[in-house]
N, C-alpha and C positions, 0 to 999 in steps of 0.2 A: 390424175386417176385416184392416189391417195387420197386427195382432200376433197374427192368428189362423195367418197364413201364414206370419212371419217364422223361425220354425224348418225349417219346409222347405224355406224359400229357404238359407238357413244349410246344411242339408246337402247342396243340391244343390252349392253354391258350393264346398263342403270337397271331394267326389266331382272334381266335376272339377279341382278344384287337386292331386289326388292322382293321378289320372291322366297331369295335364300331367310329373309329376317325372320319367318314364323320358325323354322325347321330350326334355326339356332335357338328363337327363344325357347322353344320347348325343350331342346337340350340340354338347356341352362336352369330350367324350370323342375326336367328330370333330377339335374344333380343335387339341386335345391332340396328334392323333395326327403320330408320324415322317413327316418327307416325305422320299421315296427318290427319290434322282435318277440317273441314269443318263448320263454326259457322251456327246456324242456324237463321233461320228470328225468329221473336219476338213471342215468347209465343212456340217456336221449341224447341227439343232440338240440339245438338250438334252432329255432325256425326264421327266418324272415318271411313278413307277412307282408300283401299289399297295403299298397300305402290307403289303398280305399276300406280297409279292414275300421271297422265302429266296433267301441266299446260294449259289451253287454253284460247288464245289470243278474247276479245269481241269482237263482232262484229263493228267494222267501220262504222260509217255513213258516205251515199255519199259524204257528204257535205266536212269530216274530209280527205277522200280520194283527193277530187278534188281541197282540200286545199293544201295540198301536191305537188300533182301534179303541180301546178300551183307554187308556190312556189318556185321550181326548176327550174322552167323559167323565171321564175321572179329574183332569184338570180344567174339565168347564165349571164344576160345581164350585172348586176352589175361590176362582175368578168370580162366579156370584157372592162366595162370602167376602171375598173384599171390596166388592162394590157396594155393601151394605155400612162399611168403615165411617163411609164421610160425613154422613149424617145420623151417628150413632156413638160418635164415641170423640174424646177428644183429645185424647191420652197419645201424645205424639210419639212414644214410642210402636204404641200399636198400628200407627198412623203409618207410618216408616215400614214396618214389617209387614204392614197388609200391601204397600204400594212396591215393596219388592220382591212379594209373592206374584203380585196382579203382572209383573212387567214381565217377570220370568217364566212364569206358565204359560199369558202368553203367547210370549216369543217361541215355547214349547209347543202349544198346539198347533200352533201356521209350518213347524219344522215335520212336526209328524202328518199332519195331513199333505205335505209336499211329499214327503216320504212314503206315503198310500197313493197316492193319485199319480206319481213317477212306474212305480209298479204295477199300474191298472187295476189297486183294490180301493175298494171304497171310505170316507172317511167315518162312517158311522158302521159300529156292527149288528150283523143281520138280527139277532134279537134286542137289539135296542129300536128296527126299523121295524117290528112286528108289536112290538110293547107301543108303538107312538099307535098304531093304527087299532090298537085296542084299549085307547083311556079313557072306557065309561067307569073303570074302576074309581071311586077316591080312595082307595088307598092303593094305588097303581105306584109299584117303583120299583126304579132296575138300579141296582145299588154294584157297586165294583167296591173292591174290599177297602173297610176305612171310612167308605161316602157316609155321611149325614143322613140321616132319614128323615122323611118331610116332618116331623113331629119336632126334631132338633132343627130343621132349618128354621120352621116357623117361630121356635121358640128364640131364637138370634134374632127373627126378625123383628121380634115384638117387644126387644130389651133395648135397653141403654145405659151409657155412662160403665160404672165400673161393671153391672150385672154382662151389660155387651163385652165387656174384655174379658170377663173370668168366660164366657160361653164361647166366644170365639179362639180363645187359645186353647181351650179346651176341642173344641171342633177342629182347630184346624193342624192338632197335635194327634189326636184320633186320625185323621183323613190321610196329612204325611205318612205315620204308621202304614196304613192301608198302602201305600204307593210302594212303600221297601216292601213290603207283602208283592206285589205285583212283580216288581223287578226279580225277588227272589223265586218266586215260581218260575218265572221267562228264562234262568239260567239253569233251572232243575232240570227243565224238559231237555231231551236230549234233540240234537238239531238245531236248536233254538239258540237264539243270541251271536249267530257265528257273522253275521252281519257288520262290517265295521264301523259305518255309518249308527246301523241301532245300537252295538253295543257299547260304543260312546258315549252315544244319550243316554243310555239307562245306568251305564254306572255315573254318569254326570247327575243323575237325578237320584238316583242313590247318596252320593258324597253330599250333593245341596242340601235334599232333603232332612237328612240327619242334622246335617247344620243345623238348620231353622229347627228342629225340633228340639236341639240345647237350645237356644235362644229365650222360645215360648214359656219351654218349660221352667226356665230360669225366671222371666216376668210372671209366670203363675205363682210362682213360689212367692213372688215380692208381691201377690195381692192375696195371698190368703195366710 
């Protein structure tokens, strides 16, 4: 009689050992899981939050957006006058300092347009997208404090040799200028800069900035 049963009992015992396996891993899965907490303001106390609880990015002030923006146009012009370097000049320190302006700016605008386009704002600002859809002007130009004006770009672009280096460290000691002008406006406004991700970069771009601009102005001195 026992050993007439003893196989069914075997597979009922295997059945349900095979079932139990989800119910334990999830257990095991539970205790695994992150615990998010949330600190509370002062005299609060502390929360735990679901483990399905996502990150959200604060809200952006105008100001921090339009600093951005601006910024990337501000550092494209840069980038065209060091692309102008290689067939213009051959003075390897300028060579050096155009090619670590060119590599750091940039690395700077692909950081700021990620930084707009993570937020859902745009990498260009709305009056530079209204200026492009209206240049029957020639003398059409949206200038962000510092930039070159087409009269000075053209005139870099038509020079060489030493005339290229006095014009370009002169340009692009003017243009840095312009960018501490930017940064310092973005921390004036109230609101603005509280970002830690922007406020990084902008005093990163401040501290660089000044650099190069002892730099320049030290090799201007040694050509005039």
């Amino acid at each position: 009689m026992f050993e007439k049963y003893m196989p069914k009992q075997l597979v009922f015992f295997a059945i349900v050992f095979l079932l139990s396996l989800p119910v334990f891993a999830q257990q095991d899965d539970s205790k695994n899981a992150p615990v998010i907490v949330q600190p509370g303001a002062p005299g609060q106390e502390t929360r735990i939050l679901p483990s399905t609880t996502r990150a959200k990015l604060p809200p952006a002030s105008r100001k921090d957006v339009e600093f951005m923006q601006g910024m990337v146009h501000h550092h494209g012009q840069a980038v065209e006058m060091t692309a102008l370097i290689e067939s213009r000049t051959e003075n390897k320190e300028i060579r050096l300092l155009g090619a670590r302006i060119s590599q750091s700016q940039s690395s700077e605008i692909n950081f700021m347009k990620q930084w707009l386009v993570v937020r859902g704002e745009k990498t260009t600002m709305e009056m530079l997208e209204m200026d492009d859809m209206n240049m029957s002007s020639h003398n059409h130009e949206t200038l962000m404090p510092g930039m070159l004006t087409k009269k000075q770009m053209d005139a870099l672009k038509n020079a060489k040799g030493a005339e290229f280096d006095k014009l370009f460290l002169q340009g692009m000691i003017q243009h840095h200028k312009g960018a501490l002008e930017m940064v310092e406006d973005l921390f004036k406004t109230a609101g603005a800069g509280q970002d830690a991700e922007l406020f990084n970069f902008a005093t990163d771009v401040d501290s660089g900035q000044r650099a190069e601009i002892r730099i320049m102005q030290t090799l201007l001195r040694e050509k005039t």
